[in-house]
C-alpha positions in Angstrom: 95.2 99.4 50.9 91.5 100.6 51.8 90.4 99.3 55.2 86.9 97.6 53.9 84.7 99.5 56.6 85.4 102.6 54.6 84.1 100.8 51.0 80.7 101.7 49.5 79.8 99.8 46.4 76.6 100.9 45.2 74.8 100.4 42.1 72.9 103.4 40.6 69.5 101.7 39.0 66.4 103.2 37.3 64.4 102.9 33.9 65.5 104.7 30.8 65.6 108.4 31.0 65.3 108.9 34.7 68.5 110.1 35.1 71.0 107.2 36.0 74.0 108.6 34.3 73.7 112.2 34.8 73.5 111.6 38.5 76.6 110.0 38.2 78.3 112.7 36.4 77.2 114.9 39.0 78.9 113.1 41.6 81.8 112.4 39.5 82.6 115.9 39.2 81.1 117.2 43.1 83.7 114.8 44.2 86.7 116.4 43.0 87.6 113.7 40.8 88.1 116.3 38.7 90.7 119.2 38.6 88.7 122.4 38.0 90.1 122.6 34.7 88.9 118.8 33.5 85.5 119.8 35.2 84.6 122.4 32.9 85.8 120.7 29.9 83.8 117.3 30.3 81.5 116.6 28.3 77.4 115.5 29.5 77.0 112.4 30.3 80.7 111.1 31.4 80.0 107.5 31.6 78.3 107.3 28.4 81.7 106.3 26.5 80.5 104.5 23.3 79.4 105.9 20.2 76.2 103.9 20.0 75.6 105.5 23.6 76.2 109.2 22.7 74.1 108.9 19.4 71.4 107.0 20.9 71.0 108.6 24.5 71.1 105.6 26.6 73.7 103.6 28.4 74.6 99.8 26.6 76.8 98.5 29.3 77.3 98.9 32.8 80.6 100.7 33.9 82.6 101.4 37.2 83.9 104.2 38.4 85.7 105.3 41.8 85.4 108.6 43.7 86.7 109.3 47.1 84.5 111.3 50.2 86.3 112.4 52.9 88.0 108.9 54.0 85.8 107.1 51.9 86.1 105.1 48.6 83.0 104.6 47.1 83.2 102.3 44.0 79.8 103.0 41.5 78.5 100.8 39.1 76.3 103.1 36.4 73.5 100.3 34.8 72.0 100.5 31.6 67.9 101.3 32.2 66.7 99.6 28.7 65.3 95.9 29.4 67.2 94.6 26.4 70.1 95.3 28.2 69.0 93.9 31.7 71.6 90.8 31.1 74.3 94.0 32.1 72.7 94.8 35.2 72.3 91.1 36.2 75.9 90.7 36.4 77.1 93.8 37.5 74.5 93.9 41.2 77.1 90.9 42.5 79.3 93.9 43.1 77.3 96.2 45.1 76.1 96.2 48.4 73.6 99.0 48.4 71.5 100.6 45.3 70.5 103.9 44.5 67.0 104.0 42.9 66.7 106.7 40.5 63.0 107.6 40.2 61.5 110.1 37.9 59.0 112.6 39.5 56.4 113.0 36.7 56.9 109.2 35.0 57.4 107.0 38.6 57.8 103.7 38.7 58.0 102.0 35.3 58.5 98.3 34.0 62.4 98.3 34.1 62.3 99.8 37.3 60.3 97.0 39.2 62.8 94.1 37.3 66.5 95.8 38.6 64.6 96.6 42.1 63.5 92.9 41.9 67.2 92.0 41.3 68.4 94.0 43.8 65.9 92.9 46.4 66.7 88.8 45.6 70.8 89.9 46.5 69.9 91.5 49.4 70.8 94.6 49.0 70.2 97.9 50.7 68.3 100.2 48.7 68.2 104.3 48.8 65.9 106.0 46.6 65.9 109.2 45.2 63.0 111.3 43.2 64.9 112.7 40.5 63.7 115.7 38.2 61.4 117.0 41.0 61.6 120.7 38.9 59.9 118.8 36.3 56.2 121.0 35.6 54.1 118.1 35.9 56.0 116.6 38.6 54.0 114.3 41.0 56.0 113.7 44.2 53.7 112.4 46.6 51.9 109.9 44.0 55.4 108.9 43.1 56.3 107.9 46.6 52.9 106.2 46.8 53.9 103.9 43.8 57.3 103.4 44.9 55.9 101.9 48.3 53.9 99.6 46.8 56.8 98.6 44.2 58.5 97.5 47.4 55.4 96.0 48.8 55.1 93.9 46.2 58.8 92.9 45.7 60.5 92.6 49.5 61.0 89.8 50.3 61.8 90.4 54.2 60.0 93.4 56.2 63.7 95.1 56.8 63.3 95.8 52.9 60.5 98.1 53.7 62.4 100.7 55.8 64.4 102.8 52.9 65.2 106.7 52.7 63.9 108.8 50.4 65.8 111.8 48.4 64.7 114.4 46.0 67.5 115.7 43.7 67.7 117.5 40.3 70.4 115.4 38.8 70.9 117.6 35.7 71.3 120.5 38.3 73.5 118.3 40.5 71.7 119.0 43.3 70.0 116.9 46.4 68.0 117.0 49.3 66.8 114.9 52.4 63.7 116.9 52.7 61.5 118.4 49.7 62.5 121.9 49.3 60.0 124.9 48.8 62.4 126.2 46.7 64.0 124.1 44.2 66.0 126.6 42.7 67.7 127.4 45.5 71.3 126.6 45.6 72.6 123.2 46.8 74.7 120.1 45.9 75.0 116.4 46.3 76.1 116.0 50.0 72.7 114.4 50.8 73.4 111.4 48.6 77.5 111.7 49.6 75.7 111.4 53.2 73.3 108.6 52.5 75.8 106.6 50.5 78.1 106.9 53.5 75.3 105.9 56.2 72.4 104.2 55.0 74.6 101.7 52.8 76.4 98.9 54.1 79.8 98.0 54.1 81.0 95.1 51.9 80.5 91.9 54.3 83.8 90.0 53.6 86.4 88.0 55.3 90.1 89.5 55.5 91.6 86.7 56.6 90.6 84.0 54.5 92.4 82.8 51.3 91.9 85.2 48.1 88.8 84.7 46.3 87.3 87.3 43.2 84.3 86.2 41.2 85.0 88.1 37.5 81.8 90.4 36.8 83.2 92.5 34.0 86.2 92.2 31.2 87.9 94.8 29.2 90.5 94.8 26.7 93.8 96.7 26.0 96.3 95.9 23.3 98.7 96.5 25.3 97.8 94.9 28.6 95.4 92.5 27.5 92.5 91.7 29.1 91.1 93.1 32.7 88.9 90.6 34.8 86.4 92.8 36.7 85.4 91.9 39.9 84.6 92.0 43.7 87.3 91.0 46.1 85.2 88.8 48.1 87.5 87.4 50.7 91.9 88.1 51.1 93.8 90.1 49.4 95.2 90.7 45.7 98.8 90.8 45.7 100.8 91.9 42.5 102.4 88.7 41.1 100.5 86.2 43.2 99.9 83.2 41.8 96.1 82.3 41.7 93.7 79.3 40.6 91.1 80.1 37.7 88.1 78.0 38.2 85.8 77.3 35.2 82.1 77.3 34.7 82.8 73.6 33.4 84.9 72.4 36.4 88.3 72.9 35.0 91.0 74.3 37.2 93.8 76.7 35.2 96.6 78.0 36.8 97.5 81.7 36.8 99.6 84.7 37.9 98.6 88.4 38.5 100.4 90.6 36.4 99.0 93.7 37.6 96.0 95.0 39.5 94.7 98.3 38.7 92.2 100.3 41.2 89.6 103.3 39.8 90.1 106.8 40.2 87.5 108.4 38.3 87.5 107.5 34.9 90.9 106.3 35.3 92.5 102.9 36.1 95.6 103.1 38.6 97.6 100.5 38.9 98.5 99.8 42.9 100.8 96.8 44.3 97.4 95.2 46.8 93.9 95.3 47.4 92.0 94.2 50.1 88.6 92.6 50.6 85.3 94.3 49.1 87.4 96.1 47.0 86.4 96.3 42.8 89.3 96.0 41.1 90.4 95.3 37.3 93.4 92.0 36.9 95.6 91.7 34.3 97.4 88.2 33.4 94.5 85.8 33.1 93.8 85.8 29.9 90.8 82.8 30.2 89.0 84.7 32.2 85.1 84.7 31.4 82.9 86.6 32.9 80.9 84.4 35.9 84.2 82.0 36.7 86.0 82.5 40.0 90.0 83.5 40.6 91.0 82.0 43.7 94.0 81.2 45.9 96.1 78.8 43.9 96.4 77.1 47.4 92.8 76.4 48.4 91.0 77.4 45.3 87.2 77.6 45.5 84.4 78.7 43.2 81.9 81.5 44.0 78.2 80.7 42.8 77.9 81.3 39.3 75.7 84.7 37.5 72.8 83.0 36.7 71.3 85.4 33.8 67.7 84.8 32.2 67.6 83.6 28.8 67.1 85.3 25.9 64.1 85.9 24.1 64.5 86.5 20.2 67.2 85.0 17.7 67.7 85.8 14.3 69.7 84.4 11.4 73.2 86.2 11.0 75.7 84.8 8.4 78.1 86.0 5.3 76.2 88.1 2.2 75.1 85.8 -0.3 73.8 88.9 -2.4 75.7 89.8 -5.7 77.2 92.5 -4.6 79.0 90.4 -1.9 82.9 91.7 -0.9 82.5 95.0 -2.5 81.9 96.9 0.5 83.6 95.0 3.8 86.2 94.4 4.8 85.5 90.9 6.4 83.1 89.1 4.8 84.0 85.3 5.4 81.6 83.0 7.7 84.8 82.5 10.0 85.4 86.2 10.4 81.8 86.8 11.6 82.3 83.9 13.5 85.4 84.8 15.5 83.7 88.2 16.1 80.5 86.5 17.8 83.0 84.2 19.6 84.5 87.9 21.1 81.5 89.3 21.3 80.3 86.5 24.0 82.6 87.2 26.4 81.6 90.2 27.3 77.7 89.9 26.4 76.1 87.6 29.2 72.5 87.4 27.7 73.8 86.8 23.9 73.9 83.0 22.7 75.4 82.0 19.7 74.4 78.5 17.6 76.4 78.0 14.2 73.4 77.4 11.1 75.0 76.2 8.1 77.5 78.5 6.9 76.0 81.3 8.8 74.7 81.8 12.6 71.6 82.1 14.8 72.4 84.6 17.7 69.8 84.9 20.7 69.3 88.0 22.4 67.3 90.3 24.8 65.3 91.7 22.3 65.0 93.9 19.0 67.3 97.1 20.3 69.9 94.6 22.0 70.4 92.6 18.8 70.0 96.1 16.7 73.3 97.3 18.8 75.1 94.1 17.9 74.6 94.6 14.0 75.4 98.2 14.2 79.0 97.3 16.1 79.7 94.7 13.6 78.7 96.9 10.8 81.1 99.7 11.8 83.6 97.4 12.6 83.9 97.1 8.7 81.8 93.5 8.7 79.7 92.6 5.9 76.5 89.9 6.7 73.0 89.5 6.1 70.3 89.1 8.5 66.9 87.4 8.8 63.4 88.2 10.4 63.6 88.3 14.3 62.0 84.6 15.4 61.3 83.9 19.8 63.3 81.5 21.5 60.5 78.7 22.5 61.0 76.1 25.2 59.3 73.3 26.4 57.8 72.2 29.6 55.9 69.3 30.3 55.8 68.1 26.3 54.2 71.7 25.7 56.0 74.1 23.8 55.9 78.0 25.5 56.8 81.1 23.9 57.8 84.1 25.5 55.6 86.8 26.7 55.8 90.5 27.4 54.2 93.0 29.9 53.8 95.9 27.4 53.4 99.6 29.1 52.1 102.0 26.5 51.3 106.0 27.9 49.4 107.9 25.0 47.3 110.9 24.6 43.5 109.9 25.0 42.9 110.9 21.4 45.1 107.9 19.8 43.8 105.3 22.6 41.6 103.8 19.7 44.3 103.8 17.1 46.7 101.7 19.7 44.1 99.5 21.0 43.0 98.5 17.2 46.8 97.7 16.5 47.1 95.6 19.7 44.1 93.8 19.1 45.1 92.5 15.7 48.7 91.0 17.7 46.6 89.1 20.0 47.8 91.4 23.1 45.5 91.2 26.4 44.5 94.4 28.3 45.4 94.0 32.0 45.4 97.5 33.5 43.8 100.9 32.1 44.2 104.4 34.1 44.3 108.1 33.5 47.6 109.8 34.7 47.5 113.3 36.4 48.7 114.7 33.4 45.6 113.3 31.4 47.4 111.0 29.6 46.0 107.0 29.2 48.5 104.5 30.7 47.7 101.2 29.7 49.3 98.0 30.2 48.9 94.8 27.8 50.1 91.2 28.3 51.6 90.3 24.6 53.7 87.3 23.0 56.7 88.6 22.4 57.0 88.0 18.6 54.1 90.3 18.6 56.3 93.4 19.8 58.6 92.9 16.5 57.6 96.2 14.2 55.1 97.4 16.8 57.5 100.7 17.7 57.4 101.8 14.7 53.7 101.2 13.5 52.6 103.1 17.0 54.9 105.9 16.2 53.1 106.7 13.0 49.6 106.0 14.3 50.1 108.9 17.0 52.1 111.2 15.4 55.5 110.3 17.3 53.7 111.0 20.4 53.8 107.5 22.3 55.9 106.3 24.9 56.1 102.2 25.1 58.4 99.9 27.2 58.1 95.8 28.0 59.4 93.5 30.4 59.7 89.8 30.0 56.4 88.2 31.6 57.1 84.3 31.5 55.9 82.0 29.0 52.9 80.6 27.9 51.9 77.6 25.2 52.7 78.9 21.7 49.2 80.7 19.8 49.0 80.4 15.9 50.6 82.7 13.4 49.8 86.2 13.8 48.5 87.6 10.7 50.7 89.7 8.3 50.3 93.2 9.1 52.3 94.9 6.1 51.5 95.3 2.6 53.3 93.4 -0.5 57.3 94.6 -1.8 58.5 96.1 -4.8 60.7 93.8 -6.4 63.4 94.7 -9.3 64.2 92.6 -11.8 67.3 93.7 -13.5 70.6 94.8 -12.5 72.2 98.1 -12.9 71.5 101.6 -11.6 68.0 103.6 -10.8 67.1 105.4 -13.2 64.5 109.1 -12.8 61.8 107.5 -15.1 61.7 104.2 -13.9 61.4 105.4 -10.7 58.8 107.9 -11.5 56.5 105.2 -12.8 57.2 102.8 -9.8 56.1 105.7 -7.0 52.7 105.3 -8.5 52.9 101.8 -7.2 53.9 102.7 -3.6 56.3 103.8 -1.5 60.0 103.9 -2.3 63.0 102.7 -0.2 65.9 103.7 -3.2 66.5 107.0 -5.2 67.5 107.9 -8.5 71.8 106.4 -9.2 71.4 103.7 -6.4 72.9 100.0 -7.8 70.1 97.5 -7.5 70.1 93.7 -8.4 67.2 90.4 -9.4 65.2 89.9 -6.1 66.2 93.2 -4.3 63.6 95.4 -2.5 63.3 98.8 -3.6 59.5 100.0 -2.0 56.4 99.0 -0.5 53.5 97.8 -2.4 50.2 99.5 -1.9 48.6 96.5 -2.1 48.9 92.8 -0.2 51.1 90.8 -2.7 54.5 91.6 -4.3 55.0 93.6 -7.4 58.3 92.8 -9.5 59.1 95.5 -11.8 62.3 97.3 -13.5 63.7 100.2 -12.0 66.5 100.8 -14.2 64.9 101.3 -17.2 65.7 104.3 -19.3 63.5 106.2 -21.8 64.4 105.9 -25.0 65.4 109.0 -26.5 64.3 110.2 -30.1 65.5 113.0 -32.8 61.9 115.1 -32.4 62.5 115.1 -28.7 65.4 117.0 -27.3 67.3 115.5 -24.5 66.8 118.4 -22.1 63.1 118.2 -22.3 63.1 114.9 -21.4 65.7 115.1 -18.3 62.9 116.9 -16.1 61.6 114.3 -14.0 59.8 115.4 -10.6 60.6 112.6 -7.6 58.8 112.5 -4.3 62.0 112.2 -1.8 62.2 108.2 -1.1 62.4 106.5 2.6 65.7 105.8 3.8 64.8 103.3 6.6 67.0 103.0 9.7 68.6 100.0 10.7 65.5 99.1 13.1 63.1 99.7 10.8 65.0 97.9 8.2 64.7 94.7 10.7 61.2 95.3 11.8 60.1 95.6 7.7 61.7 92.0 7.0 59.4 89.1 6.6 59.9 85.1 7.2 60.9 85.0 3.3 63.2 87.8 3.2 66.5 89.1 4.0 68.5 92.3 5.3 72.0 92.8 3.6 74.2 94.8 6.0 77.3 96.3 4.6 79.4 99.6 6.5 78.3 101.2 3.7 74.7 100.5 3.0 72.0 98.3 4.0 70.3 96.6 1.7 66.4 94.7 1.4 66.0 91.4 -0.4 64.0 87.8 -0.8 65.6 84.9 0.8 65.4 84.1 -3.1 66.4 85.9 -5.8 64.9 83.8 -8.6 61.4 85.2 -9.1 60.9 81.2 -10.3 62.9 80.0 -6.8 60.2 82.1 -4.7 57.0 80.9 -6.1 58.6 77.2 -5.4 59.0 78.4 -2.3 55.6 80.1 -1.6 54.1 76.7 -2.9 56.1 74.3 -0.4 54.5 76.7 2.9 
């Protein structure tokens, strides 16, 4: 068992893209965690296990490793850097006593930055920060370490917080130094950070002779073992087979036994008979665990303070396919199916919220990309469901009703400044800040209601050529504005069933722009393009031409299609209005109206 004075848990932190993960892969492997052998043949990007991570770039959930320095254990919690996902880092920071900041030379300080520091900060913990990519051409040390003072200025809340180290490091390179080299190519390693983990971070404050006490952070599953409750040893010791006290977020008291307890080694879990104090370690044999509830000794049990996590800010409707082509393509399809998986799915997803709606659901989340991840699990997981238009999550204060609102950070070449400002200005967004980078770049920052960002990405990627880089934070609330006006153009609606056919289609790309190609199966009330004009167009696109004995049938095969748009799952959800739905199946996904009767529509339209 590790004596606690020779425990570091830290908590690497930083925005997307600044290197979080990679640093930790460099450490993972400096370490000797490794044998040479499993070094070489590791892949990038170690802690990234997920599919959704590897195809997407950036880390979902937080994850903890172990590695061992000399006679030290040092237990590292990798974060995700997306805001959407900040509900992961919430809960994960109660384990840590110190935090690396990873900040990117060129970018510096960016919204998701300032909210984990802020998190940090409010637990108390010690922070070390390190300038990451400093070989970058248009690096900007100096400026950085300007911002990141003021970051803290802003956001300490005693004067000790104002008294970190600084680091510079090439993470990719898996190197680090305490001073700024003249030479950045020269060699090195990691044994600055090893150092400044070691000395400039705390050890866990905790009390070894009290009774046991471990507040659950984290929970995996294994079909063999079960599940794993996550957590912090607080106070005591874990013994194998000790019998322990679950205490629930609603009061309730269930007793439990250990089973085993399992320690990390790298990417491994060992399993080890006892673990001390300020120790993170993984429990098996309390299977009502839930992630924010206290195990404690069965003799004097009591309750840690529970994760408070802020609340979501978008839902959307998420219940069984209503379409007719329902049950051909999942393989669970039923409302209690779905349901049972969203039941699942909220144990291990703080900021998540489920409300049943009927037959179906209305699930609460972070924001467009957290609820995006969700659908794509679900989907891959062989479910079959439909979705509706992203809505906020209002409350009310006072007998006034507040939406949310979002501090918007957009960084754009000079020459599309016009095109994003025009697009802003039409979702009611507020210009706060305006400045020219030292790379010549405009980096403006916009106060927004958040059901304003829905379909922005997208509509900003096209107006500057791919070229913009955008992230939010939450911002507060304020009272709820009117509607925002509709900012896309009318659908193309079909109005038989059957299959696409070449000439229907050719007559219909005249009309706009086409989501479906030539063999796809289409049905009433399913979308198939975009209008170039305001309103919706319904028209048949599996019409064939009718074939007569002067014309030869090979003449009249040759039928020249411009390729169609096959929309991503995101841009599926940010292309869905109030009055329309998106039909997700593992196979395909699918546009339609909320209803398929053209005559069931106009009703509707009317009754607005």
């Amino acid at each position: 068992m590790t004596d606690h004075k020779y425990i570091r848990n830290i908590a690497i932190i930083a925005h997307v893209d600044h290197g979080k993960t990679t640093m930790v892969d460099g450490l993972l492997k400096q370490s000797k965690t490794f044998r040479d052998n499993q070094a070489e043949m590791s892949q990038e990007l170690i802690m990234d296990s997920g599919d959704q991570e590897h195809e997407r770039g950036i880390t979902i959930t937080a994850k903890q490793t172990s590695i061992y320095h000399g006679d030290y254990k040092i237990n590292i919690i990798d974060t995700p850097g997306h805001a959407d996902f900040s509900g992961e880092v919430e809960r994960t920071l109660n384990m840590a006593d110190g935090v690396l900041l990873v900040v990117d030379a060129q970018e510096g300080p960016m919204p998701q930055t300032k909210f984990v520091l802020s998190k940090a900060l409010e637990l108390g913990l010690k922070p070390v920060v390190i300038v990451n990519k400093i070989d970058k051409p248009s690096r900007r040390i100096d400026e950085v370490i300007d911002e990141v003072a003021d970051l803290f200025l802003e956001l300490a809340i005693d004067d000790s917080q104002l008294h970190y180290p600084v680091y510079f490091a090439i993470g990719r390179d898996g190197k680090a130094w305490s001073e700024l080299p003249d030479n950045p190519s020269e060699h090195a390693d990691l044994t600055p950070i090893f150092d400044a983990i070691i000395n400039d971070i705390p050890a866990p404050t905790v009390e070894t002779d009290k009774p046991f006490q471990l507040l659950v952070t984290s929970l995996q599953y294994d079909s063999f073992l079960g599940k794993y409750a996550i957590g912090r040893i607080s106070r005591g010791a874990a013994k194998r087979g000790m019998a322990v006290m679950l205490m629930k977020r609603d009061g309730r008291q269930v007793s439990a036994r250990v089973e085993k307890i399992f320690s990390y080694r790298g990417l491994i879990r060992e399993e080890i008979d006892e673990a001390g104090a300020g120790d993170i370690v993984a429990l098996t044999g309390i299977g009502d665990a839930h992630i924010g509830e206290t195990i404690a000794d069965k003799e004097s049990p009591e309750a840690l303070p529970v994760i408070d996590i802020e609340a979501p800010t978008l839902s959307m409707y998420l219940g069984p396919n209503t379409s007719p082509l329902k049950g051909k393509e999942g393989d669970f399809t039923t409302s209690r199916q779905i349901g049972d998986r969203l039941k699942k799915e909220l144990e291990t997803n703080v900021s998540l919220r489920v409300e049943e709606d009927g037959i179906g659901y209305v699930v609460s989340g972070r924001g467009e990309l957290h609820l995006s991840v969700l659908i794509e699990a679900l989907r891959r997981e062989g479910y079959e469901f439909e979705v509706g238009r992203p809505q906020v999550v209002t409350i009310e204060e006072d007998g006034v009703v507040k939406e949310p609102i979002e501090e918007l950070l957009i960084e754009v070449a000079p020459e599309f400044l016009g095109a994003v400002s025009q697009e802003l200005g039409t979702r009611r967004a507020t210009l706060s800040k305006q400045e020219q980078t030292s790379t010549g770049t405009m980096r403006t920052t916009y106060i927004l209601p958040t059901r304003a960002l829905i379909g922005l990405r997208n509509v900003l990627l096209t107006a500057t050529k791919g070229t913009v880089i955008m992230n939010s934070l939450p911002h507060g609330y304020q009272p709820i504005g009117s509607r925002l006006q509709k900012t896309r153009n009318g659908a193309l609606i079909a109005t038989e069933a059957g299959t696409t056919t070449p000439y229907a289609l050719e007559a219909a790309e005249a009309r706009g722009e086409l989501y479906v190609g030539p063999g796809t199966t289409v049905y009433p009330g399913m979308i198939v393009g975009l209008y170039n004009r305001y309103e919706d167009l319904e028209l048949n696109v599996c019409r064939a031409k009718q074939l007569t004995n002067i014309r030869s049938s090979s003449s009249d095969g040759a039928v020249q299609l411009t390729p169609y748009t096959e929309l991503s799952l995101e841009q599926c959800i940010d292309f869905i209005e109030d009055d329309e739905l998106l039909e997700v199946t593992p196979k395909n996904l699918r546009l339609r109206k909320r209803f398929l009767d053209p005559n069931e529509r106009k009703r509707a339209a009317k009754q607005k």
